[in-house]
C-alpha positions, -999 to +999 in steps of 0.1 A: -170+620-286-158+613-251-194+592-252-180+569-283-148+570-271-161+550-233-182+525-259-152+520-277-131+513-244-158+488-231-159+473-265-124+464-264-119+454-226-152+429-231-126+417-267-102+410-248-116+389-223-132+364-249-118+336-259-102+330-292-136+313-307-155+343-297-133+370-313-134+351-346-168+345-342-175+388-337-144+392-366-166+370-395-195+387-377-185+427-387-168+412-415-205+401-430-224+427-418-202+454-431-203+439-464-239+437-464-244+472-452-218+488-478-240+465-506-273+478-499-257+515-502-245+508-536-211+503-530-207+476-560-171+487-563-164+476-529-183+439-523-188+429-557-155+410-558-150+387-523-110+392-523-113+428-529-138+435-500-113+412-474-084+430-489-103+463-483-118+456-447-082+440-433-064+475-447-089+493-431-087+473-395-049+479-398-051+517-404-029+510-431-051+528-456-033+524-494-064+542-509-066+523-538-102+511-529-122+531-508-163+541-503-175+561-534-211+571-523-216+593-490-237+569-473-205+545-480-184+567-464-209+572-434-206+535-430-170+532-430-166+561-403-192+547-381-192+511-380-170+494-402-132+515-390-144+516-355-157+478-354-125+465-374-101+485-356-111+475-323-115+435-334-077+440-347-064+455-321-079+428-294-065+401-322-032+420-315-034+421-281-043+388-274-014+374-291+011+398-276-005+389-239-001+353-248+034+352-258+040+371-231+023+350-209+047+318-222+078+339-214+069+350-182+059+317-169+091+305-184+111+330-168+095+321-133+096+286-135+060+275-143+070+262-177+065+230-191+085+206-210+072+170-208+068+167-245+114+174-247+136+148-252+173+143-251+181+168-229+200+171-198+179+179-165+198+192-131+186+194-101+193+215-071+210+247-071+243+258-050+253+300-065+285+298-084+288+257-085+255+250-105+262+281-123+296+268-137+277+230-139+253+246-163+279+267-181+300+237-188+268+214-203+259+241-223+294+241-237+288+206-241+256+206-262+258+198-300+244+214-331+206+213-323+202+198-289+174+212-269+185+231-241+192+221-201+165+221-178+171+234-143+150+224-115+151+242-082+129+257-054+151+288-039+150+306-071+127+331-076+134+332-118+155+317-143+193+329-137+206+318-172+176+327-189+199+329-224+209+289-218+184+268-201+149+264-190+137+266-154+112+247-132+104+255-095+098+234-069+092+231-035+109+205-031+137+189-049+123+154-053+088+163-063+078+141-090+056+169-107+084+192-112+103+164-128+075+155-154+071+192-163+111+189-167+106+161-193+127+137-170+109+107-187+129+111-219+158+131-209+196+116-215+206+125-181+198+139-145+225+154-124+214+154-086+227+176-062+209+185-032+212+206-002+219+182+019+228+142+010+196+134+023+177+155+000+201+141-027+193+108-018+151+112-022+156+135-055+180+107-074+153+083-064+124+098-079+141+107-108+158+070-117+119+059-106+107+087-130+134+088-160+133+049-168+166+044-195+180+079-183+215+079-169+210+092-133+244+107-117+242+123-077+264+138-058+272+132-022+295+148+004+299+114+021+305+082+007+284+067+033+254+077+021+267+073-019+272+039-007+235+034+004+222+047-031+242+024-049+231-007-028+194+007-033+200+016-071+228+002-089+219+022-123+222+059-105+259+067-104+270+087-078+296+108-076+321+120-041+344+146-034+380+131-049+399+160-031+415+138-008+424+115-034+437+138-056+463+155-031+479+119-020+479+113-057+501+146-062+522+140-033+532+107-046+531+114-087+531+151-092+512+166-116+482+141-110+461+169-100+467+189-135+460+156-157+425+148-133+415+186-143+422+180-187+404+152-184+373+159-167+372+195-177+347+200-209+362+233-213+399+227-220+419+195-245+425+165-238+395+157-221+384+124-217+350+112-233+330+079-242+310+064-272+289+034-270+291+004-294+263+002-315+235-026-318+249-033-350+287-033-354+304-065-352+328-080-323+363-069-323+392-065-299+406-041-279+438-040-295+422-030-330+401-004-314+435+011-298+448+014-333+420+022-352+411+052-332+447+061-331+453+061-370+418+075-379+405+095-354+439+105-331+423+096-298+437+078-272+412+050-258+419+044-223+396+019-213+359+002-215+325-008-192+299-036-197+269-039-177+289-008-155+317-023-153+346+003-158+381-014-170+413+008-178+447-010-194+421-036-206+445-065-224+451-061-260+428-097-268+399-083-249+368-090-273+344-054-274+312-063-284+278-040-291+267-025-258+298-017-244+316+017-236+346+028-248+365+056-234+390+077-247+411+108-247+403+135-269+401+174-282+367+171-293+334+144-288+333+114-320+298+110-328+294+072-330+277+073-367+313+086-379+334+058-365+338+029-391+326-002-369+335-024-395+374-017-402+378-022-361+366-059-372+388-063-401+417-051-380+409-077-354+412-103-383 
């Protein structure tokens, strides 16, 4: 026995190691030769239906055993004992443990950043990683992500393995603005990158690649110096960076107080009131800023607050301003307006 049981071993180990082709190949292999060995013994009951032998050898390579067919004759039995349970059992099992290793495999490659999603679309893709800031970053998109959106991808270099392994993907780097790591991410169909580096340098060279890379995704970076922000947008109009507004903020609440709590509703994706955007469709008509005002009022009870062509913000726009497909319209709201549910057409009518 211990003599079978080291053929057995070596049996399954060289299984393993095939490839997929080769253990189907060996499966149809015992498959055949155990119904031809069971034939010539007279075991009619057994092969003479096709279904019924298949049904028969996959209940006996899964030790499941139901006993409603089984070898009549001795030399039957023999057979199964010797060649078909152990042959079947071991093919089965290296079937199993193939597909367990290979899912397995996918997880952990996941899990340590080796992943790859070039074939994703829509998603949201950031870049760099600062403990507790990106943490809250990725928090907050994931709060943001509708019914069926494929998750964030994360791409970093100081990680070791995915830290939010229940919300996003992960790829690793060695460096931020490597243009592999960004394909693997899916950058070339994502809807946006958010660029943060550890240093406004490193910024900088990652936004680059990644408006390079991600041609009609919306690129935003942020800088610690407007300096630098200012060199980006010279270089690449389309990326929109983004500075620290600190300092703006506290000469805002010294003059009008209570600036600070209104800047936090409306950039905060985790509270009301926060402020959003929708963009025109190709095809809904002209109309004018006033009917929009009032429309969106009366149907939808946001509070539009301005519009941008060709990246052109403009708040307090005047009432006869015309808003034509393309443009941006932003407004204040509890909750994000999906552009399909906003009738186009009655903003015309009202413009009448």
């Amino acid at each position: 026995m211990p003599l079978f049981s080291r053929y057995l071993r070596r049996f399954y180990v060289a299984l393993a190691e095939l490839s997929w082709g080769a253990i189907l190949a060996m499966a149809l292999g015992h498959l055949v030769a155990s119904w031809l060995v069971l034939n010539v013994v007279g075991e009619s009951d057994l092969t003479r239906d096709l279904v019924d032998f298949v049904y028969y050898y996959v209940v006996t390579a899964t030790t499941v055993g139901y006993g409603d067919l089984s070898p009549a004759t001795s030399a039957g039995r023999l057979i199964a004992v010797f060649f078909v349970l152990p042959g079947a059992i071991a093919i089965f099992t290296a079937v199993l443990g193939k597909l367990l290793s290979a899912v397995s495999n996918i997880w952990r490659r996941r899990m340590y950043g080796l992943g790859n999603f070039v074939e994703r679309s829509d998603h949201d893709i950031v870049m760099g990683w600062h403990d507790g800031t990106t943490q809250r970053l990725l928090a907050l998109l994931a709060d943001e992500r509708g019914e069926g959106e494929p998750p964030i991808v994360l791409i970093a270099k100081d990680l070791e393995q995915n830290p939010m392994p229940d919300k996003i993907d992960y790829v690793r780097v060695e460096r931020l603005a490597d243009p592999d790591g960004l394909e693997r991410a899916g950058a070339a169909n994502a809807r946006a990158i958010i660029v943060r580096g550890a240093s406004d340098d490193e910024t900088l060279a990652a936004a680059l690649v990644a408006s390079a890379l991600g041609t009609g995704t919306h690129v935003v970076a942020h800088f610690d110096y407007e300096t630098t922000a200012a060199i980006l947008r010279r270089q690449s109009p389309a990326i929109e960076t983004v500075t620290s507004l600190s300092s703006e903020l506290m000469v805002r609440a010294a003059r009008d107080p209570g600036s600070s709590v209104v800047a936090n509703l409306l950039l905060s994706a985790g509270k009301q009131d926060t402020a959003f955007s929708v963009r025109v469709p190709n095809s809904a008509p002209s109309f004018t800023y006033r009917a929009a005002l009032y429309t969106l009022r009366r149907l939808h009870a946001v509070t539009l607050v301005g519009m941008a062509r060709h990246g052109n913000v403009d708040l307090n726009c005047e009432d006869a301003t015309t808003i034509q497909s393309g443009d941006v319209l932003y407004y204040i709201a509890d909750r994000r307006l999906d552009s399909a549910s906003i009738g186009w057409d009655v903003f015309a009518k009202e413009s009448a």
